[in-house]
C-alpha positions as CSV (number, residue, x, y, z in Angstrom):
1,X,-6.4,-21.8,33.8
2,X,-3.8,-22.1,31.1
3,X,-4.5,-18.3,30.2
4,X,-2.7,-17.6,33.6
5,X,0.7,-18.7,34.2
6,X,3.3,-17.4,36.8
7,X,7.1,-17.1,36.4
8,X,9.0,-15.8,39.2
9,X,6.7,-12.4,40.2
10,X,5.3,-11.9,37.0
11,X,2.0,-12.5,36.5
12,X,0.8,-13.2,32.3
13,X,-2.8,-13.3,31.2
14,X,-3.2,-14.5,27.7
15,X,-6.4,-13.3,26.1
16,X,-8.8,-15.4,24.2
17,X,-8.7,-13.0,21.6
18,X,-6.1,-11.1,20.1
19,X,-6.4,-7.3,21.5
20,X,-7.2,-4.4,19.2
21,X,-4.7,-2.1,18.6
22,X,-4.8,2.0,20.2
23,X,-8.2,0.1,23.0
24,X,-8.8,1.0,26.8
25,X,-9.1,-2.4,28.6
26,X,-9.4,-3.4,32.2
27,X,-8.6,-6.6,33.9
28,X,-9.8,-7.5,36.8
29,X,-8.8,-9.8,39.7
30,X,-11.5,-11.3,42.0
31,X,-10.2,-11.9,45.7
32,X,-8.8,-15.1,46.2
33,X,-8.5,-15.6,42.4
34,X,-4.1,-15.7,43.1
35,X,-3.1,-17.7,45.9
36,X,1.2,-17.8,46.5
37,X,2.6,-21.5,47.2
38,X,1.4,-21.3,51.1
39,X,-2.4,-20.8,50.1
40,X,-2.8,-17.1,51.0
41,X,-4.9,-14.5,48.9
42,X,-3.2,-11.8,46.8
43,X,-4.0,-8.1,48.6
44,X,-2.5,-6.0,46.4
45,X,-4.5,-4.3,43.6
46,X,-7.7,-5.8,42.2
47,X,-7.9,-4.2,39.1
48,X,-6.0,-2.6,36.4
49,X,-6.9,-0.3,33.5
50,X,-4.4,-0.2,30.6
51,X,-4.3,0.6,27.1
52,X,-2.8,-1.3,23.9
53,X,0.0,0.2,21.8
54,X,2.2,-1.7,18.9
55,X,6.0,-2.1,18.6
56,X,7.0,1.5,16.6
57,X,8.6,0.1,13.9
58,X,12.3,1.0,12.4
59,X,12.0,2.0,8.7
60,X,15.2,1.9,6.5
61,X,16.5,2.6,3.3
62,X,18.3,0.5,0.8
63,X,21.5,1.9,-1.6
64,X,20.1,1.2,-5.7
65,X,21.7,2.0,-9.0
66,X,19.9,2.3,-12.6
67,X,21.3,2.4,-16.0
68,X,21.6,5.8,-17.3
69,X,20.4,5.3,-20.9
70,X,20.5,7.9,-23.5
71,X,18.0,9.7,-23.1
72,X,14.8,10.2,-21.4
73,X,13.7,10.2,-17.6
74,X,14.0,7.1,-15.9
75,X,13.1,6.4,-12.0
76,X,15.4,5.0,-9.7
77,X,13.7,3.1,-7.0
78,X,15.0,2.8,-3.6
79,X,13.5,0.0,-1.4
80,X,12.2,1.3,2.1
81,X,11.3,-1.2,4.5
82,X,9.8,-1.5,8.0
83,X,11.2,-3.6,10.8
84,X,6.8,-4.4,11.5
85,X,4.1,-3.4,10.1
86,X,1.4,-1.4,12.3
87,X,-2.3,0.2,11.2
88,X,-1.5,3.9,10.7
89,X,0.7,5.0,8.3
90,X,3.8,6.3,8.5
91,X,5.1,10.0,6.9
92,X,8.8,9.9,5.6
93,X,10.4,13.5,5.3
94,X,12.8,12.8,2.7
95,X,15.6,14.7,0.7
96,X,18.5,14.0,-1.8
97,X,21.9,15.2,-1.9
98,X,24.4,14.9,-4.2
99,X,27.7,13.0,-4.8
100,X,29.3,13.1,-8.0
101,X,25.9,13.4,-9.4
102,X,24.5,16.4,-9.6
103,X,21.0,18.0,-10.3
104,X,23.2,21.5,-11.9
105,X,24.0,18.9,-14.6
106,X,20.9,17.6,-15.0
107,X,22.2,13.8,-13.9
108,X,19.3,13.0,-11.7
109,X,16.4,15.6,-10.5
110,X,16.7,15.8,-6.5
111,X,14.7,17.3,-4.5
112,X,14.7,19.1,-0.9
113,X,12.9,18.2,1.7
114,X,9.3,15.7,0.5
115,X,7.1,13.7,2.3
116,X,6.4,10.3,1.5
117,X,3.5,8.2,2.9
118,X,4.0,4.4,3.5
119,X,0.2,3.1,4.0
120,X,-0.7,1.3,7.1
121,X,-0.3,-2.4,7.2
122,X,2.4,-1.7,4.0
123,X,5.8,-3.4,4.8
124,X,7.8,-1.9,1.7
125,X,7.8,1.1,-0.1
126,X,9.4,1.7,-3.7
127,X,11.0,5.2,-3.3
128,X,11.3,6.6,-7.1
129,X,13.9,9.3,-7.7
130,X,14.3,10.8,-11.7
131,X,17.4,10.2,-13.6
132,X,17.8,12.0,-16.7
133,X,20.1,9.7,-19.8
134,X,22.6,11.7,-21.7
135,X,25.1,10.5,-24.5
136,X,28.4,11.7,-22.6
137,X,30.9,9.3,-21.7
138,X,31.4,9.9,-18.0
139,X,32.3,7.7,-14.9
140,X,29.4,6.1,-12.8
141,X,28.2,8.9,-10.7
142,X,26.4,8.7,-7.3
143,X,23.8,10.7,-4.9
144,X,22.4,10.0,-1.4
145,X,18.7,9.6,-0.7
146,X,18.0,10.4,3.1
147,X,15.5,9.8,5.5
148,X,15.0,13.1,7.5
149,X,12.3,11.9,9.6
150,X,9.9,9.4,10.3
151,X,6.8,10.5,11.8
152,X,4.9,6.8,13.2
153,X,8.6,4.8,13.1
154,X,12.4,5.2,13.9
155,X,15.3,5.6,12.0
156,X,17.4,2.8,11.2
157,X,19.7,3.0,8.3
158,X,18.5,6.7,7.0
159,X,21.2,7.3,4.0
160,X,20.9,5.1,0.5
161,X,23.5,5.7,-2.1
162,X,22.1,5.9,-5.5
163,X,24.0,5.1,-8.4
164,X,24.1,6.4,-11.9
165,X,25.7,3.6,-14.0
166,X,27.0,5.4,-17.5
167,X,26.2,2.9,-20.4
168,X,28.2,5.4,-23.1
169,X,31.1,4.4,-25.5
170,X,34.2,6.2,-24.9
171,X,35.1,8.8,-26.8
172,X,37.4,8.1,-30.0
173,X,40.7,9.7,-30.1
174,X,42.0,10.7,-33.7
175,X,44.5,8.9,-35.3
176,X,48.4,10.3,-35.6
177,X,48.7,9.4,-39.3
């Protein structure tokens, strides 16, 4: 059958259907079903019980940067994406942490640790975090966005810099008249 083929000692069976996902299955060999090149039987086991799994996917996190503005919240989104998609979803345990941004002066509003829920079968997630314009002239200011933990996936890149682009007009310095 073309559904069997043989390459060195391993034996593949190719279903007619694709196999679902987390499902006990058992295959079954009849005797005299596998013959080697001389024409005699296969002894060894008959049958073989076995259960599907998927590929654990590796979820990662992608550095962003926003315009402050003047004033107002604003979301900074941060693009998390897994390597596969499977049919469970996947918790993220998430915090911040800052840089030269900083949540004491109300730059951006971190948070400790938060879960995040990608859905199952969801490739990409948009990961918001709240950035707070201002009026003061300052330099670009940054803060990380970590993955703590993945419960369904592993950790690839884990750490996102976030970015807080200032959009202010420098300050005016008085003339020497």
């Amino acid at each position: 059958s073309t559904r069997v083929t043989v390459s060195g000692s391993t034996l593949t069976v190719n279903p007619f259907s694709d196999l679902a996902y987390s499902t006990g299955y058992r295959l079954e060999i009849s005797p005299g079903a596998i013959k080697d090149l001389s024409g005699n039987s296969y002894e060894g086991t008959t049958a073989y019980n076995f259960t599907t799994t998927w590929k654990k996917p590796t979820v990662s996190i992608e550095d962003s940067n926003f315009v402050e503005g003047d004033f107002g919240v604003k979301s900074v989104l941060f693009k998390v994406s897994l390597s596969n998609t499977i049919p469970e979803d996947i918790k993220l345990t998430v915090r911040t942490w800052a840089g030269t941004a900083s949540t004491v002066t109300k730059d951006y509003n971190g948070f400790g640790e938060r879960i995040f829920i990608i859905p199952a079968g969801q490739a990409n997630f948009n990961l918001a975090v709240e950035i707070n314009g201002d009026k003061i002239f300052e330099p670009n200011e940054g803060f990380a966005v970590e993955i703590l933990k993945a419960d369904g996936a592993l950790l690839g890149d884990s750490v996102a810099r976030g970015w807080i682009i200032d959009d202010d007009e420098p300050y005016s310095l008085p003339l020497d008249t």
